[in-house]
Each structure stands twice: as structure tokens, then as C-alpha cells.
C-alpha positions, -999 to 999 in steps of 0.1 A, spaced: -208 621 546 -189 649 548 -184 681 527 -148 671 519 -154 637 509 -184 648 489 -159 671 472 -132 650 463 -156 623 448 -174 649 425 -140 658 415 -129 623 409 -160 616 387 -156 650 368 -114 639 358 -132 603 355 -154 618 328 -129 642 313 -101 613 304 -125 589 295 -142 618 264 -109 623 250 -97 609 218 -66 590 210 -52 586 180 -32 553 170 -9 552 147 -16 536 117 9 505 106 31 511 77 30 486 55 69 474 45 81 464 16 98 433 19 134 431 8 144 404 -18 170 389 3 143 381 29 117 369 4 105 331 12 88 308 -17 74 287 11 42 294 28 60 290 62 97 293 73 125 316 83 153 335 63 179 355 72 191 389 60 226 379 64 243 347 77 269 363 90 261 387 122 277 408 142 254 425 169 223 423 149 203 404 122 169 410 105 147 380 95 118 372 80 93 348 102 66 335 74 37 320 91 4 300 78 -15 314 106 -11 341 135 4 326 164 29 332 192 65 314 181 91 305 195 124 312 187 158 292 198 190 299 191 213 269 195 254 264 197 275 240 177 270 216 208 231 217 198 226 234 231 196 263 232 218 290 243 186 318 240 151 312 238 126 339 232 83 346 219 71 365 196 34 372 181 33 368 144 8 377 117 -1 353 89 24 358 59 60 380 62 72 391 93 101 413 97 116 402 132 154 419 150 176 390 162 202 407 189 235 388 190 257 410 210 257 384 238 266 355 216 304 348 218 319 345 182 311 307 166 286 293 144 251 287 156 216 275 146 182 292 148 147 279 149 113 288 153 87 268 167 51 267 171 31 266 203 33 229 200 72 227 195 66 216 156 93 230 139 83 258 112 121 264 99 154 265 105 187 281 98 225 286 102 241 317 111 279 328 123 285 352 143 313 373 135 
């Protein structure tokens, strides 16, 4: 081996060892307070902060157990005009729906578990 190589593999192991001692610090979640309008009774379902959107909509996403869900959004026509996942917790979960692509009309949205079933389901218009 040469003098070089030994070198640069020493220096390898010693940055190695440096990054790998060095402490990183998460940040902690904040715990929300949930806001009455998005409050559900149910143990599972989906409420929105407003039905009536413009680029953007909170919702709560209340879940019996954590699991990814889908989430389809269809058109008066019934079609699924956007389909997306998301990971949810078990209880309230504050999810962003982004509409800005959606033309102006009424639509439906769902969310689904990993099996398809159904967990709620919702109107909306987009303004």
C-alpha cells in the first residue's frame, strides 16, 4: 500500500469518527390545540375547516390507529381528479389540502385506508 492511500484512509476514518460523535438535536413536536371548527365526535373521520376553498383548506384526519391513508378528491362526475398518502397518528390530525389546481365547482373528498375502506367523507366548493 502506498503512503498516499494510507493517508487518505486514516483521514477518512478520523472525519468517519468525527461526524459520527457529534450530537443532533431534534426538535421536539408541538403539541396543537385543536380548533373547534375541526373537532370530530367520532373516533374516526374527516372534517373540514371550511367548505368553501380557495387555494387551500385545513382538515382534521381522526384515525383509530396509525396508518398511511389515502386521500381522493373527486369531481361532480364522481371522477378522482387527485389522489394523494399521508402517514397519520392515532386520534386528530391536522392535514393542508392544496386546491389551486382545482378549476372552480363542487367536489368530494375521501380518505381511505390501506385497504380502500372508507374512514369519511366530505363536500367542499371551490371558490
Amino acid at each position: 500500500m502506498r503512503k498516499i492511500d494510507k493517508l487518505l484512509g486514516l483521514g477518512f476514518l478520523v472525519t468517519l469518527l468525527a461526524l459520527s460523535c457529534r450530537k443532533i438535536d431534534l426538535p421536539a413536536p408541538i403539541a396543537q390545540e385543536l380548533p373547534s371548527e375541526l373537532k370530530i365526535a367520532n373516533t374516526v373521520g374527516i372534517k373540514l375547516q371550511s367548505h368553501f376553498v380557495t387555494s387551500e383548506v385545513a382538515m382534521n384526519v381522526k384515525s383509530e390507529v396509525a396508518q398511511t391513508v389515502t386521500i381522493r378528491i373527486f369531481d361532480i362526475a364522481n371522477r378522482v381528479v387527485s389522489k394523494s398518502t399521508s402517514d397519520v397518528r392515532m386520534g386528530d390530525n391536522i392535514l393542508k389540502v392544496y386546491t389551486s389546481a382545482l378549476p372552480s365547482s363542487a367536489y368530494r373528498i375521501g380518505i381511505y385506508d390501506s385497504n380502500g375502506k372508507q374512514l369519511g367523507i366530505t363536500d367542499f366548493n371551490k371558490l
